[in-house]
Structures are given as C-alpha cells and as structure tokens.
N, C-alpha and C positions, 0 to 999 in steps of 0.2 A: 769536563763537561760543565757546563755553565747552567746555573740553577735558574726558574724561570721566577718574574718578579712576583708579585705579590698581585700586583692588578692584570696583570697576564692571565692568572689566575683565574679573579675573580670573574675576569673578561668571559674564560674558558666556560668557567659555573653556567655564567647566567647566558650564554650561546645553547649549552647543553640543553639550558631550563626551559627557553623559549622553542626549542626541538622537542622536547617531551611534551609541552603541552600544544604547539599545531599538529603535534600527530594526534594526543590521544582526542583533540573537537575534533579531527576531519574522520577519527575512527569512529567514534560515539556518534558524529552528527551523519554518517554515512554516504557521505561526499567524494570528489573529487577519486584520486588512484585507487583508494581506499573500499571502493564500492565493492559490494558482492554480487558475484555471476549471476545473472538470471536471463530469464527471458519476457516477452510480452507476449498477451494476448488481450481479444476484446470482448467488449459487453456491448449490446444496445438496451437501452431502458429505456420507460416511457418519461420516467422522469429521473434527475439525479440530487432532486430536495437532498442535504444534509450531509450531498456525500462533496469531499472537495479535495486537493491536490496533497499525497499521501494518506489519505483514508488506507486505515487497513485493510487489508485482504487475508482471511480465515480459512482453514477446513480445519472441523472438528475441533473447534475453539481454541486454533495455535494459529497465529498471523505467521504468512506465508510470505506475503507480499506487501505492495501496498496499488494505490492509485497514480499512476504517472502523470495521466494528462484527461482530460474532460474533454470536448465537443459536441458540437450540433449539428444532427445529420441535417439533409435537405428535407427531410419529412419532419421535422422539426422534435427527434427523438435525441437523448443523450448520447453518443457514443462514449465510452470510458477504455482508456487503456490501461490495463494492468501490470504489473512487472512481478513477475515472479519467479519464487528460487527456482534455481535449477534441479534440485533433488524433487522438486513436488513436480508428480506425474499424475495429468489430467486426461481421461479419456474424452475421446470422441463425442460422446454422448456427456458431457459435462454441465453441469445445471449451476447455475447462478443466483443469488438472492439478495436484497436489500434487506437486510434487519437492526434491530437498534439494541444495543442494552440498555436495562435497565430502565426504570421510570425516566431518567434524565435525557435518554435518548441518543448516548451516541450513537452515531450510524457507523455502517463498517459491511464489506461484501463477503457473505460466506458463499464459500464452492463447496458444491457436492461431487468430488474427484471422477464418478462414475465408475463402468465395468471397461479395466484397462485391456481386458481381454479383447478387444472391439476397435482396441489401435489407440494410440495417443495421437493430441490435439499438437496440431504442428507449430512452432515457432507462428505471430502474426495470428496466430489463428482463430478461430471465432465461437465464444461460449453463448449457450441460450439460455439467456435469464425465466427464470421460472414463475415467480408468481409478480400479480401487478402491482404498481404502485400502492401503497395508501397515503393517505393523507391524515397524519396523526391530528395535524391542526384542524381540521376539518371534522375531525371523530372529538375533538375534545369541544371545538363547538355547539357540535352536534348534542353531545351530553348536558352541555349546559342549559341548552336549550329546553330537553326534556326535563332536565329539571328546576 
C-alpha cells in the first residue's frame, strides 16, 4: 500500500479546515441549506421607525423569529413580514407590539401568542398590532422643551 506524501497531507488538512469553517458561518450566520424551518406571517403598522431587516421577534422575552422583509402598503402603512419557528403556535386572536429595550432603545416585535383554544393563525397569515406608534423622538423633544 503506498504511503500518502507529506503535502497530500497537508493538502487534505487544510480541504478539511476550510469545510469546518464554511459550515460552522453558514450555521452561526443562519443562511443558505443551513436554515431552520419556520413559517411567515404579517403585521401592518402605522409606522416601522427602528424596526429593519432581521429585527427580532419575541414572546415572553425569547426571540422567536425575526423580521424578513418591510413594505408599504398603498395606504401608506408599514407591512412587515415575519418568519417564525415552526414550534411557536400563535392564535387567531394574536396581538402584536413595537417595544424597545432599554434606555438605548433597541426595537424588536413582541407577540402575545393568544387563546390557541380559538384556532391557530395559518401559514401567511395576518396578526393585529396592538398599541400605536410612539414617537420616542418626539417625546424626548417634547421634554426638553418643558424643561
């Protein structure tokens, strides 16, 4: 049986090396084959200030999902579509909000999953955002103002 060289070898190594590290970015960065199963569904909002392409998506303070794609309806409202895991089941009666953490403000979508007893929200399907917009800029104006 004939031994293999020395740079055959190395060749082999570093073939291996550069396999171990395009899987573990395309796993980490959650791309390409690599993706996990979900589904979509949408929001309309009156406005989408802060929110922007992979914003997360929350219930009860575990990101779910995230933000796929943004649009403007013809009313001139945000549509947002969501992607979310397949294991989180949303009811029918499903409620939607824009909130921010923290002082520094990231934004991010929490759902409030609802009473699944009432049917779940189908594939495509469509959530009602609950409270309106604020305008944090507009509120911190406003305070300076007063004082």
């Amino acid at each position: 049986m004939k031994k293999l060289s020395l740079e055959t070898k190395v060749g082999l190594f570093v073939a291996v090396a550069i396999l171990v590290v395009v899987y573990s970015t395309l796993k980490v960065s959650d791309r390409g084959i690599f993706k996990r199963g979900g589904y979509t569904v949408y929001v309309t909002l009156d406005s989408a200030e802060g929110l922007t392409h992979k914003t997360p998506v929350e219930v009860a303070g575990i990101q779910v999902g995230y933000i796929e794609d943004l649009n403007l309806t013809e009313d001139q409202q945000a549509r947002v579509r969501l992607r979310l895991d397949r294991q989180v089941k949303l009811a029918q009666n499903a409620k939607a909000q824009v909130r921010s953490k923290g002082f520094l403000g990231e934004t991010y979508i929490d759902l409030i999953p609802g009473d699944i007893s009432q049917g779940s929200i189908p594939e495509q399907g469509e959530i009602t955002a609950t409270n309106p917009y604020v305008d944090l800029g507009q509120i911190a104006s406003d305070v300076r103002e007063v004082a």
